[in-house]
Backbone as numpy.savetxt, mean C-alpha at the origin, in Angstrom:
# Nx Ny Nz CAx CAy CAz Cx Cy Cz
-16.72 8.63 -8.59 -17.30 8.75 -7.28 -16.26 8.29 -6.26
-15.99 8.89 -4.91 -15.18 8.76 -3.85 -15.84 7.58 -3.42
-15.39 6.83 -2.40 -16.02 6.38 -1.70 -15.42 6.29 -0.23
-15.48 6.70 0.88 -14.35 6.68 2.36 -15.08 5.78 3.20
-13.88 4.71 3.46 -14.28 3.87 4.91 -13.65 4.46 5.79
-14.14 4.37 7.28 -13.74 4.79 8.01 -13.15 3.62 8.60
-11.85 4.15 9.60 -10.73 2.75 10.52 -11.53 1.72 11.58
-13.08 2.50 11.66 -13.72 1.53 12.45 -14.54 0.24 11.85
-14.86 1.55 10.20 -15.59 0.42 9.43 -14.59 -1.03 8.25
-13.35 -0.45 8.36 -12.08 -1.20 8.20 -12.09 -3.09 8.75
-12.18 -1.79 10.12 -11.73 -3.25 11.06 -12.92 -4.45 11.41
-14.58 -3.76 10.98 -15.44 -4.15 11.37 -15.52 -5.42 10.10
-15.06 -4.76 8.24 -15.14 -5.48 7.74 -14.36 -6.78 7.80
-12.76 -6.39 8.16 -11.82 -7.33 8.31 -12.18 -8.94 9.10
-12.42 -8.12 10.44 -13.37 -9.46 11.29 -14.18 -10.10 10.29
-15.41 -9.90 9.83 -16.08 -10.29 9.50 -15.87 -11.52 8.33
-14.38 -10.67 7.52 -13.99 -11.69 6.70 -13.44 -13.12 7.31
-12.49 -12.66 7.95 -11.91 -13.54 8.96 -13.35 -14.67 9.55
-13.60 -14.27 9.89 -14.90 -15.46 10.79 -15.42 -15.98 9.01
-15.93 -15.47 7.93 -16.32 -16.49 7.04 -15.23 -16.98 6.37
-14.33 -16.55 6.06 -13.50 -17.29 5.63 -12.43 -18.76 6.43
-12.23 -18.47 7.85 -11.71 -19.40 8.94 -12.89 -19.93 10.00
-13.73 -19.10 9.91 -15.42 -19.90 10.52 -15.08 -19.51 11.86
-14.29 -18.85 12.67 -13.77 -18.40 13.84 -14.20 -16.66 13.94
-14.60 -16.55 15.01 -14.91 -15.09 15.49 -13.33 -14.60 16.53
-13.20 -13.35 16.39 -12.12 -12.89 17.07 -12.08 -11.23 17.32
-11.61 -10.89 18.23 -11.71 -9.04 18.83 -10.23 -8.53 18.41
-10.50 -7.59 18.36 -8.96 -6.67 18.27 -8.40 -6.86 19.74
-7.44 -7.35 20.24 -6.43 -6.90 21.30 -6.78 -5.52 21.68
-7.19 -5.53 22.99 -7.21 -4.01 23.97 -5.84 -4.18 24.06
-4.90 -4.30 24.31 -3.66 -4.10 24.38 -3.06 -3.23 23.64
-3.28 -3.53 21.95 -2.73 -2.72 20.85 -4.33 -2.78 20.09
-4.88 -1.61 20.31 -6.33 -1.76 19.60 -5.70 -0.89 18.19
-5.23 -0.80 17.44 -4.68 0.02 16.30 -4.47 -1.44 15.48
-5.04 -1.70 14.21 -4.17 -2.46 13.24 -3.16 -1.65 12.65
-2.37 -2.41 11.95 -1.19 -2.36 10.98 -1.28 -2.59 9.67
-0.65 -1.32 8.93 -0.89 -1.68 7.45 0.65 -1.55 7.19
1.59 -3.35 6.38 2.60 -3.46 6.07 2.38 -3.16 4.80
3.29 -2.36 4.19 3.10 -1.83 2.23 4.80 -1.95 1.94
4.79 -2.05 0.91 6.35 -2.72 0.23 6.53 -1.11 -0.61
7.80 -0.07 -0.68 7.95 0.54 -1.28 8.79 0.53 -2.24
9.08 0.76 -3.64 10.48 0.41 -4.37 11.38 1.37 -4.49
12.86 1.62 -3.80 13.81 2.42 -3.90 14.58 2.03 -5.28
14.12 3.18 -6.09 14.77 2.81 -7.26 16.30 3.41 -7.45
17.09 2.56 -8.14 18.43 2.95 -8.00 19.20 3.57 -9.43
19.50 4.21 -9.92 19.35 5.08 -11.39 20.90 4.38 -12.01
21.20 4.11 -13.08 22.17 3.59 -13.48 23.71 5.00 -13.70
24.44 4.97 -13.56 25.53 6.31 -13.48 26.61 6.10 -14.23
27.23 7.12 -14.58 28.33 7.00 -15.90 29.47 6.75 -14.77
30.83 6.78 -15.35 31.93 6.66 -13.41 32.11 8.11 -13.45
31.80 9.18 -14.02 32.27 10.48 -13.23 30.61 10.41 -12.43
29.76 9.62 -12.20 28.71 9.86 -11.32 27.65 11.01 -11.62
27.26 10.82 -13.13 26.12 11.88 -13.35 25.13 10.65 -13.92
23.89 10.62 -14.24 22.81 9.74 -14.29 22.92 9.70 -15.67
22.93 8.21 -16.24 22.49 8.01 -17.36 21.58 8.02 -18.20
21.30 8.58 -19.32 19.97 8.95 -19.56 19.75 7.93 -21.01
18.07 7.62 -21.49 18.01 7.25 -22.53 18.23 7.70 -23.48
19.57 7.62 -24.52 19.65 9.02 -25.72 17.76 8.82 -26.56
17.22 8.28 -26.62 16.28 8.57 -27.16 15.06 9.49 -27.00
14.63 8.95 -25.42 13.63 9.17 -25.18 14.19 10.55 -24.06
15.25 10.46 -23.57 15.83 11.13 -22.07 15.37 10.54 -20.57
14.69 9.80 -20.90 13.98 9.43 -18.95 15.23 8.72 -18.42
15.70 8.73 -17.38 16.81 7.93 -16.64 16.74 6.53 -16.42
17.47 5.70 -16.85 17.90 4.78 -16.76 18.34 3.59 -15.42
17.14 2.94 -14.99 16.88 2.22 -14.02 17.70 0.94 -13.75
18.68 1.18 -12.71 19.52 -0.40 -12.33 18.81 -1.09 -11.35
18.04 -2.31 -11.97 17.06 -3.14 -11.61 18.00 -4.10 -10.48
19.40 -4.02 -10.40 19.96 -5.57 -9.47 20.14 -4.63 -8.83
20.14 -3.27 -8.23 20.61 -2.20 -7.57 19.58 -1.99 -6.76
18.22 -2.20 -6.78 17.34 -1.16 -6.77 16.70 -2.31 -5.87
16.55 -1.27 -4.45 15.72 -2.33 -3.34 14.42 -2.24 -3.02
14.01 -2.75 -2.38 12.15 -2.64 -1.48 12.53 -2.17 -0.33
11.78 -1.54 0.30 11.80 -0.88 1.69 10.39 -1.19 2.08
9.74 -1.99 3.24 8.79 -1.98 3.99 8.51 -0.82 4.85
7.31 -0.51 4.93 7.06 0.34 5.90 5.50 -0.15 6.65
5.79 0.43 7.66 4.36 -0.12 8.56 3.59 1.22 8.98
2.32 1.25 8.92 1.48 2.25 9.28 0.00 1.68 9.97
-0.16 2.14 11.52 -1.41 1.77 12.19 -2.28 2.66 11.49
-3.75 1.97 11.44 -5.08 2.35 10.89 -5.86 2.22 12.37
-5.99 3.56 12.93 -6.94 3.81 14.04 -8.42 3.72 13.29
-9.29 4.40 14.43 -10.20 4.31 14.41 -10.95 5.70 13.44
-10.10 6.70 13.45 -10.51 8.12 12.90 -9.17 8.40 11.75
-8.97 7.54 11.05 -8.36 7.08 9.58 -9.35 6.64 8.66
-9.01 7.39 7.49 -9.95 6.34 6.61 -9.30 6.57 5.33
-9.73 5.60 4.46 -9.25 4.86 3.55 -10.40 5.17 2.02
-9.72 5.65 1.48 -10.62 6.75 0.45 -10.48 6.22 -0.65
-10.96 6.02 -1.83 -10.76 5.53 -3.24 -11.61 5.66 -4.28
-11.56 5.82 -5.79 -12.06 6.50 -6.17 -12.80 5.39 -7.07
-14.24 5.24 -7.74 -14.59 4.27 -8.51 -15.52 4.74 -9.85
-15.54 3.88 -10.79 -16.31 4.16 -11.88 -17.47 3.18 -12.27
-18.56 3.99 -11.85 -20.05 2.75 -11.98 -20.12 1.78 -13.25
-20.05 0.72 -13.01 -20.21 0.06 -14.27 -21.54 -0.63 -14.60
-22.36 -0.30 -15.78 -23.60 -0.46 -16.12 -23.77 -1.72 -16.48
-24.68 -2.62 -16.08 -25.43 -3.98 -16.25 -24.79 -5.27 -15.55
-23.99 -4.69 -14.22 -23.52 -5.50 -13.42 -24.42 -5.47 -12.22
């Protein structure tokens, strides 16, 4: 089963956490009424022979990952009001 929140019902839950969890009530800024969603991406960096072709696993073949090479990239994305946030779930019986 899908289930979609919408960016209004997002932000409505967010507050709400915020005030029970810090016991404080608070509004979105009219200034910047858009939240921000920061997400960490991983740029993976592939390990290379020196003539510069990709090393592969002789076993299996999948390419070969250089982990001290290989960075994070942040990216930021606002969640308006006509965004929503979709996900998919599986009912679990006798909960």
């Amino acid at each position: 089963m899908e289930i979609k929140i919408s960016g209004h019902e997002v932000e409505e839950a967010i507050l709400n956490f915020v005030k029970k969890k810090y016991g404080h009530s608070f509004k979105i800024s009219e200034h910047d009424p858009c939240m921000t969603l920061e997400s960490s991406e991983r740029i993976w960096v592939y390990r290379k022979h020196k003539n510069g072709k990709v090393k592969t696993n002789p076993e299996h073949g999948y390419k070969l990952v250089d982990h001290d090479k290989s960075t994070w990239k942040r990216t930021f994305t606002t969640i308006g009001e006509c965004d929503e946030i979709s996900f998919y779930v599986k009912e679990v019986s006798g909960e």
